[in-house]
C-alpha positions as CSV (number, residue, x, y, z in Angstrom):
1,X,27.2,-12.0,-18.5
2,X,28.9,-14.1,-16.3
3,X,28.7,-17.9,-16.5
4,X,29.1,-18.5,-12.4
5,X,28.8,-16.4,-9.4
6,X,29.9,-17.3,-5.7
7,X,26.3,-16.5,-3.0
8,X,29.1,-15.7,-0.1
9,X,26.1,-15.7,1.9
10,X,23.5,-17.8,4.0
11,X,19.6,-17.9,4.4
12,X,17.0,-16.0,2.8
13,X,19.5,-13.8,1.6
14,X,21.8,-16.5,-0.4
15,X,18.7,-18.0,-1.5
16,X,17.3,-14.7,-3.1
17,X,20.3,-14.5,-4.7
18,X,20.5,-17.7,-6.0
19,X,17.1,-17.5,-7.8
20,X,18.5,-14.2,-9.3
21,X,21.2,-15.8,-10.9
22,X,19.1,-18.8,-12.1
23,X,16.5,-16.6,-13.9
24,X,19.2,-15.4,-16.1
25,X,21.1,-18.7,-16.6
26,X,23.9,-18.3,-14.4
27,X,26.0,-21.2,-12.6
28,X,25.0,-20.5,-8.7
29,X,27.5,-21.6,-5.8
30,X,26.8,-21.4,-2.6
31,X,29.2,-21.5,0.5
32,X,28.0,-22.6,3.9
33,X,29.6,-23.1,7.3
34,X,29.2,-26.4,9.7
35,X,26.6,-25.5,11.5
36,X,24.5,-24.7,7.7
37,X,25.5,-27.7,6.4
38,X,21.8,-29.0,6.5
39,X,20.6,-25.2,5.7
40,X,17.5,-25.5,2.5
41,X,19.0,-22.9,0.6
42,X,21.6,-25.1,0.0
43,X,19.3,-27.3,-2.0
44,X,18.6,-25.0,-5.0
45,X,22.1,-24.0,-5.4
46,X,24.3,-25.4,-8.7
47,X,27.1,-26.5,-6.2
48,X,28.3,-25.6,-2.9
49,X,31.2,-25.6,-1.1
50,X,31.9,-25.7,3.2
51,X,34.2,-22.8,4.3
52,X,35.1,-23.5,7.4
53,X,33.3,-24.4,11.1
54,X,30.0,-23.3,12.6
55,X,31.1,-19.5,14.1
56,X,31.0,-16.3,11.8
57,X,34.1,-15.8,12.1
58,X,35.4,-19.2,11.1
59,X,33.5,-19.0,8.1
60,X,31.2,-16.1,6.9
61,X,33.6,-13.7,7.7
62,X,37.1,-16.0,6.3
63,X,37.9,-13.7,3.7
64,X,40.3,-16.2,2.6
65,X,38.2,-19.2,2.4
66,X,35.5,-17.6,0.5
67,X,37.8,-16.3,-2.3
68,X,39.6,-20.0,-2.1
69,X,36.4,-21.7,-2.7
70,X,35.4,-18.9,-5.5
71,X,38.7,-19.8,-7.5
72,X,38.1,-23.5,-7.0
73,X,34.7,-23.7,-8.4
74,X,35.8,-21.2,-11.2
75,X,33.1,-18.5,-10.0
76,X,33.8,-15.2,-12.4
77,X,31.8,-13.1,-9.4
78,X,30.9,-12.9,-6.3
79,X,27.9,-11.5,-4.4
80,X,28.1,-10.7,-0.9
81,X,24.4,-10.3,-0.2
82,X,24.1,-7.9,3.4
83,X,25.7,-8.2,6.2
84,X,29.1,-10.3,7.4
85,X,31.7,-9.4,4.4
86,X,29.2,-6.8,2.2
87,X,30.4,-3.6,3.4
88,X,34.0,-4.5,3.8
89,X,36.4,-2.6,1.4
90,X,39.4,-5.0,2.1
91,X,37.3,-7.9,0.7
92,X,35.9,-5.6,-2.3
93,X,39.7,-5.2,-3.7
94,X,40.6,-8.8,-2.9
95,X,38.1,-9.8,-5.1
96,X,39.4,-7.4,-7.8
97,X,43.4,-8.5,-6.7
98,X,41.9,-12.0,-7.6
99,X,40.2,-10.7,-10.7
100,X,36.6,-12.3,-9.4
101,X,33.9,-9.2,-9.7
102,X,32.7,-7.8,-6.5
103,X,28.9,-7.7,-6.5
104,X,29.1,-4.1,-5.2
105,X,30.4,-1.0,-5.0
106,X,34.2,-0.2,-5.3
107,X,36.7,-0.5,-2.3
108,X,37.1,3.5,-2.5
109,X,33.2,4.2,-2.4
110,X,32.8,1.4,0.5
111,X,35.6,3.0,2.1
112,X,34.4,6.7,1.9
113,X,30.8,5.8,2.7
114,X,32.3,3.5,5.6
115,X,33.3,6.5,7.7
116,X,30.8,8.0,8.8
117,X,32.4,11.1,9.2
118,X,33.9,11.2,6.4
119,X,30.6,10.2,4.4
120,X,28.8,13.1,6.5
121,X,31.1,15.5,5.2
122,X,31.0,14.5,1.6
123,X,27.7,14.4,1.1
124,X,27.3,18.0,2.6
125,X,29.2,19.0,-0.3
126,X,27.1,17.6,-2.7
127,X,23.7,19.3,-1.6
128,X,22.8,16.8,1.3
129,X,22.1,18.8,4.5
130,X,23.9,16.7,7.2
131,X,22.2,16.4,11.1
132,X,23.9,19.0,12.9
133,X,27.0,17.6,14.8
134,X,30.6,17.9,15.0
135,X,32.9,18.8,12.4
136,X,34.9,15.5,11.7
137,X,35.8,13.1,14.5
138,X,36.0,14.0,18.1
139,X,39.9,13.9,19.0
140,X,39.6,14.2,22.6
141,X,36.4,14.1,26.1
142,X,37.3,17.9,25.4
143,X,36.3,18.0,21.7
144,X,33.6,16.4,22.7
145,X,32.5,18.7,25.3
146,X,32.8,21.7,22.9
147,X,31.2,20.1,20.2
148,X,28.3,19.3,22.5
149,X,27.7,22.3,23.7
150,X,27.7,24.4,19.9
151,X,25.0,21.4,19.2
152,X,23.3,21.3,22.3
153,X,22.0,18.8,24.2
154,X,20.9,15.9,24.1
155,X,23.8,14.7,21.4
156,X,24.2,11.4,20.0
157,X,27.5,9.8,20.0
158,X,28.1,7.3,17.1
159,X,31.1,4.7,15.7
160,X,32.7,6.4,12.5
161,X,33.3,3.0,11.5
162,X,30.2,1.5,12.9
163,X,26.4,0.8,12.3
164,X,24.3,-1.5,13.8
165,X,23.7,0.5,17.6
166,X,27.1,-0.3,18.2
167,X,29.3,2.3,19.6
168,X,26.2,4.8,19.7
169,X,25.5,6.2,23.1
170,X,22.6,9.3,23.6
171,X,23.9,11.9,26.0
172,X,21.0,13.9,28.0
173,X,23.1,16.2,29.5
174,X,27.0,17.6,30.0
175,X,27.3,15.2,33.5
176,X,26.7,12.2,31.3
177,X,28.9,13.1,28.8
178,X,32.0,11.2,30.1
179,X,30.9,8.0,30.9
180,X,28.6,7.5,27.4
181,X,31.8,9.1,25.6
182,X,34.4,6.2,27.0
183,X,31.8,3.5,27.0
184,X,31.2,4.3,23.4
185,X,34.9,4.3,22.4
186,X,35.9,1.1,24.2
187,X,32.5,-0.6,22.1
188,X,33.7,1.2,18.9
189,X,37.4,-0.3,19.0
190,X,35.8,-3.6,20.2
191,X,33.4,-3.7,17.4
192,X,35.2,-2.3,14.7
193,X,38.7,-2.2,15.1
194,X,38.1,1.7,15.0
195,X,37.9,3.6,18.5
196,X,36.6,6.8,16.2
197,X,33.5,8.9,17.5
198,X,31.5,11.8,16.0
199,X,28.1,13.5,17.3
200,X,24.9,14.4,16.5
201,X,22.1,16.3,17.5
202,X,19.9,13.9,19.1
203,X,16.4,14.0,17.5
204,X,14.2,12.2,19.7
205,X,11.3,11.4,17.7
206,X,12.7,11.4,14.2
207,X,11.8,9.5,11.4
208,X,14.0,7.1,9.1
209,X,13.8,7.4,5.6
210,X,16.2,6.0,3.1
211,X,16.2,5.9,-0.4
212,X,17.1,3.0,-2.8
213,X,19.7,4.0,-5.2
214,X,21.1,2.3,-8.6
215,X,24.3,3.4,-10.6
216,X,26.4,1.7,-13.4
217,X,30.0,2.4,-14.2
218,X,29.2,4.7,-16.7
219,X,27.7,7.5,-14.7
220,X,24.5,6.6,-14.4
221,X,22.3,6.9,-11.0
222,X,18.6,6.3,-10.8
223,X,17.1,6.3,-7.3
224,X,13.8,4.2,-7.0
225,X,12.1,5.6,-4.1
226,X,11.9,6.0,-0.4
227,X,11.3,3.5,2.1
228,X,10.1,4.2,6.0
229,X,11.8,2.6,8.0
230,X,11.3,4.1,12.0
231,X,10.0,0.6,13.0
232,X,12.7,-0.3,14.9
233,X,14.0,-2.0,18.0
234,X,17.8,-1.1,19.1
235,X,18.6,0.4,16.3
236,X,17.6,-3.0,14.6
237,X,14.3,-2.2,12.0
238,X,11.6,-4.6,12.1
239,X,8.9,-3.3,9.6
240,X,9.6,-1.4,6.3
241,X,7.1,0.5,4.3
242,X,7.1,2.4,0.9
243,X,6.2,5.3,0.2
244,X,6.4,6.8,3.2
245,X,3.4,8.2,4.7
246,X,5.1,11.8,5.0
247,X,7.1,12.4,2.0
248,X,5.1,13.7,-1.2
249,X,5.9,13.2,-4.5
250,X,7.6,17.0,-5.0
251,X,9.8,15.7,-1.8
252,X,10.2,12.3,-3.0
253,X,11.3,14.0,-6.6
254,X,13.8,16.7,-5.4
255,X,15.5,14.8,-2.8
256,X,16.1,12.0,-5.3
257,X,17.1,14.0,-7.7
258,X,20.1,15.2,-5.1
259,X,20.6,11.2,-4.1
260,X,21.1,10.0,-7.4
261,X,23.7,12.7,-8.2
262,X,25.7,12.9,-5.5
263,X,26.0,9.1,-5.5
264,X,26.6,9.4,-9.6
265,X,29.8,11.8,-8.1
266,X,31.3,9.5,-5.7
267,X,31.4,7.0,-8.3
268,X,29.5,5.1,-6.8
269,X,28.4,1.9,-8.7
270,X,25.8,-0.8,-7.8
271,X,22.9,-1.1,-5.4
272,X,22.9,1.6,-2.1
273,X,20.9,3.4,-0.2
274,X,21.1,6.9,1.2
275,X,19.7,7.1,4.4
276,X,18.0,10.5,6.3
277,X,16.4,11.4,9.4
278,X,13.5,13.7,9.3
279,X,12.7,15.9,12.3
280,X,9.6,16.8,13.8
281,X,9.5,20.2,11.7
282,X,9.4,18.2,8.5
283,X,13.6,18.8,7.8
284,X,15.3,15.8,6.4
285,X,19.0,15.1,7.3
286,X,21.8,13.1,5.8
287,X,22.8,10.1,8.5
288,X,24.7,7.7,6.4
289,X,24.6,5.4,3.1
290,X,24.9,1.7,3.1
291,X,27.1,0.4,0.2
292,X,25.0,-2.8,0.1
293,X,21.4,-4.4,-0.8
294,X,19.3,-3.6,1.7
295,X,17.0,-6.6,4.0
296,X,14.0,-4.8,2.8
297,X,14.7,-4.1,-0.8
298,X,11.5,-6.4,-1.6
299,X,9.4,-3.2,-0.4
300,X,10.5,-1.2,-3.4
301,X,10.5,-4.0,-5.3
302,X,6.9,-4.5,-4.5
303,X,6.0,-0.8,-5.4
304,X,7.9,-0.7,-8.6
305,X,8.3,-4.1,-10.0
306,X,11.8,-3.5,-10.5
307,X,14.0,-6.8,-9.9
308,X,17.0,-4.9,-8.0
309,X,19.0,-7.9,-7.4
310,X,18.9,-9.1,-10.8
311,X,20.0,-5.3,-11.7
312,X,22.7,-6.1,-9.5
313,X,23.9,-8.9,-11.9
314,X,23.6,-6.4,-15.1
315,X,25.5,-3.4,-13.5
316,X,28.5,-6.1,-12.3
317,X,28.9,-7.6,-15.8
318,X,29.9,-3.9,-16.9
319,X,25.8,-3.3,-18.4
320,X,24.6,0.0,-18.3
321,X,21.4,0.9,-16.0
322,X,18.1,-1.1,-17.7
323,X,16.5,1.7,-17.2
324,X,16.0,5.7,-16.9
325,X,14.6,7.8,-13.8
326,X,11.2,8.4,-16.3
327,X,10.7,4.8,-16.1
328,X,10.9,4.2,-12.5
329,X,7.0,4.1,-11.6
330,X,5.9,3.7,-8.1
331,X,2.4,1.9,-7.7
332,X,0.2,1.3,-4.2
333,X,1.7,0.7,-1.2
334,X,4.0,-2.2,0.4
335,X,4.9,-3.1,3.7
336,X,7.3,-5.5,4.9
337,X,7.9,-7.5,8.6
338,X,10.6,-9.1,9.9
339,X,9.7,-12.5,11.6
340,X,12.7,-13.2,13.7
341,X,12.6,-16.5,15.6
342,X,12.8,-14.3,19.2
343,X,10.3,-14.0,21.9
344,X,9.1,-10.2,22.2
345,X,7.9,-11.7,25.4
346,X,11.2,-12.2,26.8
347,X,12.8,-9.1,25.5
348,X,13.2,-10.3,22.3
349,X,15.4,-13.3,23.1
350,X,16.4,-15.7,20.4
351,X,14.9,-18.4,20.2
352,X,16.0,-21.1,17.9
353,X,15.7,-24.6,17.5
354,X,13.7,-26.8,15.4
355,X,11.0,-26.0,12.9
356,X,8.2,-28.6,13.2
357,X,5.8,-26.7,11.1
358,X,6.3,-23.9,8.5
359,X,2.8,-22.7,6.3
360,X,2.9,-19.1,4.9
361,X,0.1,-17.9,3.8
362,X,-0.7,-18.2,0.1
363,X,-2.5,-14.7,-0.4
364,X,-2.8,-12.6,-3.6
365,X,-0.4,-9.4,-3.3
366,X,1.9,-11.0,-0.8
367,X,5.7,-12.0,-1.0
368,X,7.4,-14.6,1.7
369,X,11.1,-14.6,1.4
370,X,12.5,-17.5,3.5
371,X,15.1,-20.3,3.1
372,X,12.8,-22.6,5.9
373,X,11.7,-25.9,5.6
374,X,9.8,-27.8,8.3
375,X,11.8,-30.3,10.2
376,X,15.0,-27.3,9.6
377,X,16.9,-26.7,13.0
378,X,18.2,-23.3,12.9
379,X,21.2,-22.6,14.6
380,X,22.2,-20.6,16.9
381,X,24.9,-18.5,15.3
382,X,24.1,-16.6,13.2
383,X,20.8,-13.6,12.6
384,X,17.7,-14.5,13.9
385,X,16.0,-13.7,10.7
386,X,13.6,-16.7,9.4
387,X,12.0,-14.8,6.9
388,X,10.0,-12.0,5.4
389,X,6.5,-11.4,4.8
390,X,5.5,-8.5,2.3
391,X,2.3,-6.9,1.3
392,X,1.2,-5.1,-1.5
393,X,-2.6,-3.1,-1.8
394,X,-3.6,-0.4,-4.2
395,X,-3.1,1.9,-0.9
396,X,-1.6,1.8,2.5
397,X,-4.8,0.5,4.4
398,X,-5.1,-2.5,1.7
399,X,-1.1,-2.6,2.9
400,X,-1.7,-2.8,6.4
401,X,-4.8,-4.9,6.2
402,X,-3.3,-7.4,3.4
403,X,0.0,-8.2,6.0
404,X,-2.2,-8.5,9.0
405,X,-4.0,-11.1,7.0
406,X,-1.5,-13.0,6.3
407,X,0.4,-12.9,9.9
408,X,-3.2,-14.4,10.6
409,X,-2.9,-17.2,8.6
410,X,1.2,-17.9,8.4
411,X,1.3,-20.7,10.9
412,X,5.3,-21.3,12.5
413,X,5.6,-24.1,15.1
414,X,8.7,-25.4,17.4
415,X,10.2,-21.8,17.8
416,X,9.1,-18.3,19.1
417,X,8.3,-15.6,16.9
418,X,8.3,-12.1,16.3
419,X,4.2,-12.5,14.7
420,X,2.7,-11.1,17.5
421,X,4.7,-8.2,18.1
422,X,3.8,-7.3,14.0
423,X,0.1,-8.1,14.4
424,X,-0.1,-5.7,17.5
425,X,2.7,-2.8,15.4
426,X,-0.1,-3.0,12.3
427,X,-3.1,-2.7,14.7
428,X,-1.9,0.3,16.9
429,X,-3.7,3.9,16.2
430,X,-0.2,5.3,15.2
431,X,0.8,3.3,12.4
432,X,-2.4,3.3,11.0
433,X,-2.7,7.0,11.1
434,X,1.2,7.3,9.9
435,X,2.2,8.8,12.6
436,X,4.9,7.0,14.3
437,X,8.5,7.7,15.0
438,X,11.7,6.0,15.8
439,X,10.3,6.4,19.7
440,X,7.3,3.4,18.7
441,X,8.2,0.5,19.7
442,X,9.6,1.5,23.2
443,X,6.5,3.3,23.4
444,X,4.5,0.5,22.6
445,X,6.3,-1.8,25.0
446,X,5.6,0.5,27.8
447,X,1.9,0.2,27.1
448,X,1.2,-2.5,29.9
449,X,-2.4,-2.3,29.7
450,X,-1.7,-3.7,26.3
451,X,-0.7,-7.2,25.9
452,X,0.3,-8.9,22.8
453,X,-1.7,-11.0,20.7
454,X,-1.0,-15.4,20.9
């Protein structure tokens, strides 16, 4: 096992994974800009180390800085946590070229899963039914248009390179097609470096559903579950759920069967997750994998008591899987929220500043993961992310009624929060009766006559 690993990461996140690596007696360093000088998480690291000033870029993202300050504090690995420099397959192989172990997946699976066209390709060949779209990249407004009309409209034009909403335009009809087509590019090379688009069938009230994978360097891929996941706001998800309430176990067993293999034949090693859409007839599409640990791996780790960051650390130091597919044993139901310091009343604006109080709710059956502190400014950077609340009952109306219990009682003072918006998601007649879609929230927004609690 390795001795001490480099948390090139910030917040809840670096904090998650600190606690990982001091359950198992490893040396934790943790790496923080300017502006996170103060940051808590800092506190219950080993060491740290300041990589540069208070913008992403200047820090988060300094590839060079961050492998600097692994060699100086003689860090034998490195984990990346999710977002800034986790999916990037140029910092995955300088991490090998400097002989400190990547957290994660190789360069070439990052890479392959990366393009998104590529990914949607591969995976077709290995028994996972893509959404119906274009064959490959779109080399030309004329591609396009052919594409488009073999798939028929409405499409949905997305970043090869991309995630995040970025780059991803939905075209009703052929007279729209130009404008979303170019706006799209220009986002895609702005975002990403990569003007690249492909298309989709647009499903319009679809449902996301993504399953958490595990694989060692020795062949081995166990998959631990689905996660719902159509909660979402501009592409960005705000509450998480497992199981789903519309997969059954012969569903959840066959399609995980075909995740875990095909990610086994990629070589794919580490934490992933494989993610589908699922149409209103029930049909369940390949979209994408992310070569990362998810935001709302606690979920599954709720409904399986399986530690998947501290599996992280095993399958890094070259251990096999701890355990088999037979072992993997889902139990109740979990639900997760993302409290963001935003005001949903303002469109979701940011809203940070300083924390003068912070009390979550000590509840049996539920999990807070945060790095705040009261009397913590958070700045205006980075994520909006604060923390997550998650919920565990012995089925998914104890869930539902466990998390609204504790939104009740968590109390969050000096900034604006995202509480509300989750108090009036859990209460609505849709997600109680499972029946929501990616279409929710802007549904539930356009209910005027129905204001949101606080």
């Amino acid at each position: 096992m390795f001795r001490s690993v480099l948390i090139a990461n910030r917040g809840e996140i670096a904090l998650r994974a600190i606690r990982a690596c001091k359950e198992i007696g490893i040396r934790a360093v943790a790496v923080y800009s300017e502006a996170d000088r103060t940051s808590p998480h800092l506190d219950e690291a080993d060491d740290r180390v300041c990589i540069g000033g208070s913008r992403s870029a200047d820090s988060y993202l300094n590839m060079d800085a961050i492998i600097q300050a692994a060699l100086q504090k003689e860090c034998q690995a490195l984990h990346p946590g999710y977002g800034f420099l986790a999916e990037n397959a140029r910092f995955s192989a300088l991490c090998a070229q400097s002989k400190i172990t990547f957290i994660g997946p190789p360069p070439h699976a990052i890479r392959l899963m990366g393009d998104k066209a590529r990914a949607r390709e591969t995976m077709k060949g290995l028994g996972l039914e893509p959404i119906p779209g274009s064959d490959g990249t779109l080399r030309s407004l004329g591609h396009a248009r052919e594409a488009a009309d073999q798939v028929g409209y409405p499409v949905l034009l997305k970043a090869s390179a991309g995630g995040g909403g970025k780059g991803m335009r939905v075209v009703e009809n052929e007279g729209a097609l130009e404008n979303a087509f170019n706006e799209a590019y220009l986002e895609a090379e702005k975002a990403f470096g990569n003007p690249a688009l492909y298309m989709e069938k647009f499903i319009s009230r679809g449902r996301h559903i993504e399953f958490q994978i595990l694989a060692d360097a020795y062949g081995n891929a166990i998959h631990l579950g689905e996660r719902e996941c159509s909660i979402q706001r501009s592409h960005q998800k705000l509450v998480e759920e497992s199981p789903s309430p519309v997969i059954d176990e012969a569903t959840r067993r066959n399609l995980g069967e075909k995740v875990s293999k095909a990610v086994a034949a990629i070589g794919y090693v580490n934490a992933g997750t494989v993610e589908f859409l699922r149409d209103e007839e029930g049909n369940l599409y390949f979209m994408e994998m992310n070569t990362r640990l998810q935001v709302e791996h606690p979920v599954t780790e709720m409904v399986t008591g399986f530690d998947i960051v501290n599996e992280q650390l095993r399958i890094a130091a070259n251990c096999e899987l701890s355990k088999t597919q037979d072992e993997i044993d889902i139990k109740g139901n979990a639900i997760e929220v993302r409290i963001n310091a935003e005001d949903p009343d303002q469109g979701f604006k940011p809203d940070p500043g300083k924390i003068e109080r912070f009390d979550p709710p000590a509840l049996d059956s539920v999990r807070v993961d945060t790095h705040i502190k009261p009397g913590y400014t958070i700045p205006p950077f980075y994520d909006s992310l604060i923390c997550k609340l998650i919920g565990h009952g012995r089925d998914r109306r104890e869930a539902i009624e466990t998390v609204k219990s504790a939104l009740e009682a968590f109390t969050i003072e000096g900034v604006k929060t995202t509480i509300p918006i989750h108090l009036r998601i859990l209460s609505s007649a849709a997600f109680e009766k499972g029946t929501y879609s990616t279409r929710f929230i802007p549904e539930l927004l356009a209910d005027k006559g129905h204001k949101s609690n606080g």
